[in-house]
C-alpha positions in Angstrom: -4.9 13.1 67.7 -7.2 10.3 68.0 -10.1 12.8 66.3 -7.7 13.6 63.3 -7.1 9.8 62.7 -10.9 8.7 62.7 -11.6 11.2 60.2 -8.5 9.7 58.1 -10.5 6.2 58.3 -13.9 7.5 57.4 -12.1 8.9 54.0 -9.4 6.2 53.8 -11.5 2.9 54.0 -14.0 4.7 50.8 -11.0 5.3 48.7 -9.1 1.3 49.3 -12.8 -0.2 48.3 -13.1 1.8 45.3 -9.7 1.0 44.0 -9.7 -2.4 45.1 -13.3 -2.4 43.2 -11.9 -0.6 40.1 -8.9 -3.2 40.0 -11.4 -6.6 40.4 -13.4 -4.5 37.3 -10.8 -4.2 35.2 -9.6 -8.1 35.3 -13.2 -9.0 35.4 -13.5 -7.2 32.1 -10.5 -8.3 30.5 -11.2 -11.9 31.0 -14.6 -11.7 29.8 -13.4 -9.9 26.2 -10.7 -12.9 26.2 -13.9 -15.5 25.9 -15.4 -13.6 23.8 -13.1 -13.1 21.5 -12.5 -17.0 21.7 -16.0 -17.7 21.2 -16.5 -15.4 18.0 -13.1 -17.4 16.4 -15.2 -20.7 17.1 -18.3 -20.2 15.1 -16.3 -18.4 12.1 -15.6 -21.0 9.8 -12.0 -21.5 7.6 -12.0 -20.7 4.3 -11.1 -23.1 2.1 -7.9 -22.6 -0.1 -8.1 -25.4 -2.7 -9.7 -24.1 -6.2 -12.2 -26.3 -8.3 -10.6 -25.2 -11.3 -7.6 -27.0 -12.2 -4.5 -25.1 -13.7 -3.0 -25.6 -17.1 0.8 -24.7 -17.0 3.4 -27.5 -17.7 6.7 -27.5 -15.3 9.5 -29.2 -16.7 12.0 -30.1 -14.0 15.0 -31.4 -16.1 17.4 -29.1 -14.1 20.5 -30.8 -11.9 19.9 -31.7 -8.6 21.3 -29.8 -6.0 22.2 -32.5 -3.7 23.6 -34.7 -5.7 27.2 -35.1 -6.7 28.8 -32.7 -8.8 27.3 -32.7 -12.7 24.7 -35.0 -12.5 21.8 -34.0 -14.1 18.8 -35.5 -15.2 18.6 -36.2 -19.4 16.0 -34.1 -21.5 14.7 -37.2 -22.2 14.0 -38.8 -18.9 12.2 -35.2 -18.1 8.4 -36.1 -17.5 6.1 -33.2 -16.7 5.3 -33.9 -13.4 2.6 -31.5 -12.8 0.0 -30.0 -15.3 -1.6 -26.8 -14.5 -4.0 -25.4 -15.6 -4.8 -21.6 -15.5 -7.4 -20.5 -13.1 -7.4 -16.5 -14.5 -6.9 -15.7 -17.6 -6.3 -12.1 -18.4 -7.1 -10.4 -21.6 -5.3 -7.2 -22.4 -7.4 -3.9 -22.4 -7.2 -1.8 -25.5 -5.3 1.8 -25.0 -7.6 4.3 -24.5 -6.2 7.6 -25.7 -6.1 9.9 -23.0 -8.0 13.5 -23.1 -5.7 16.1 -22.4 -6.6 19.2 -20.7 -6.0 23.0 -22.3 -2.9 23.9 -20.9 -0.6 26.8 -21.3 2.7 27.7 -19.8 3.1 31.0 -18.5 6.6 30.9 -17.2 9.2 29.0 -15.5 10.9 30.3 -12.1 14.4 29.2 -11.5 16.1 29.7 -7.6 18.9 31.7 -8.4 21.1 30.1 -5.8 20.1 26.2 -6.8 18.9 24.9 -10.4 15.6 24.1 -8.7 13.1 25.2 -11.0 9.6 25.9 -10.8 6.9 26.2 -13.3 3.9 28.5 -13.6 1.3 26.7 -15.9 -2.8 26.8 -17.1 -4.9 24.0 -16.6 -8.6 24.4 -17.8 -8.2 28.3 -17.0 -7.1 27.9 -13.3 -3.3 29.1 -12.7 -0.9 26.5 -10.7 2.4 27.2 -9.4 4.1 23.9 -9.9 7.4 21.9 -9.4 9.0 19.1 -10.2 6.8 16.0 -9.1 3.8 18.5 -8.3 0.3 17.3 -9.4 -2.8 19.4 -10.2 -5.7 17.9 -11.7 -4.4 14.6 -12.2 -1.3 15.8 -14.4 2.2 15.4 -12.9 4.9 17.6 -14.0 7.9 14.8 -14.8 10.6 16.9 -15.8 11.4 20.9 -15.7 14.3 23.2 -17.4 14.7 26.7 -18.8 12.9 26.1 -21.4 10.4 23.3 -21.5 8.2 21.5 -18.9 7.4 17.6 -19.3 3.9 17.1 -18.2 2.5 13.2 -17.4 -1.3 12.0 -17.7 -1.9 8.3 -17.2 0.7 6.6 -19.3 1.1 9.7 -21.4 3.8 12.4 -21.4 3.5 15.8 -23.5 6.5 18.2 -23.4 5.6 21.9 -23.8 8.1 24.7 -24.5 7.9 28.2 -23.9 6.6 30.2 -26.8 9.7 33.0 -27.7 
C-alpha cells in the first residue's frame, strides 16, 4: 500500500502545480489586457461634436406651454425666434437617370395547383431563371406575378410584361 501511494504523489504533486500554474496564468493575463485596454482609451483623444459652421433654420416656439394652466398660450406676436440655424449640408437633388433594361422574355408562368402560388419562368440577357414572387436575378426583382403577366422591378423602375397568346 505505501508503494501504490508514493507513486500517486509523484503524479499527483505535477498535475496541482500545473493547474495551480494554469489558474495564476490566466488572472495574470486577464489583468494585464484590463491595463492595456485602459491605457489604449487614455492616449485616444475625444472627438469633438461642435461644428464650425453655424445652421440657418429659424424655430418659432409660439406653441402653449405645457405646464402652464389650461389655455395659455404665448401671442404670435410675442413669438421671437429664439434660435437661428443655419444649415450645415445642403443637398442638391440628383437628376433621374433612366435605367437600362435588360432583354427579357417570358417563357411561361407555373401555377401550384393546390395554392395560387405562382412561379415565373423568364429570359434575362439569354440565361433562363425560374423565378417567384420577390426572387431576384441580375438585379431585377420580380414585384408581382398572375396568370397572365409578371411585374418586374429595376431601381426605381417597374415594367409589366404579359404573355404573348
Amino acid at each position: 500500500m505505501a508503494l501504490q501511494s508514493k507513486k500517486s504523489i509523484y503524479l499527483l504533486v505535477p498535475l496541482v502545480i500545473i493547474v495551480w500554474g494554469l489558474i495564476a496564468y490566466k488572472i495574470i493575463n486577464y489583468t494585464r489586457d484590463d491595463t492595456a485596454k485602459s491605457t489604449l482609451t487614455d492616449v485616444i483623444p475625444d472627438k469633438k461634436t461642435t461644428t464650425d459652421t453655424p445652421l440657418s433654420d429659424t424655430l418659432m416656439l409660439n406653441y402653449s406651454d405645457p405646464f402652464l394652466k389650461r389655455g395659455s398660450t404665448t401671442r404670435p406676436s410675442e413669438a421671437k425666434p429664439s434660435l437661428i440655424l443655419k444649415n450645415a449640408f445642403t443637398s442638391t437633388p440628383s437628376p433621374k437617370a433612366k435605367v437600362q433594361w435588360p432583354a427579357i422574355s417570358l417563357r411561361c408562368i407555373i401555377q401550384n395547383k393546390t395554392t395560387t402560388y405562382y412561379t415565373a419562368n423568364i429570359m434575362i440577357n439569354n440565361k433562363e431563371y425560374l423565378l417567384s414572387k420577390g426572387g431576384m436575378a441580375d438585379d431585377i426583382i420580380i414585384t408581382n406575378i398572375d396568370h397572365r403577366s409578371i411585374t418586374l422591378q429595376l431601381g426605381t423602375e417597374k415594367q409589366t410584361i404579359k404573355i404573348k397568346d
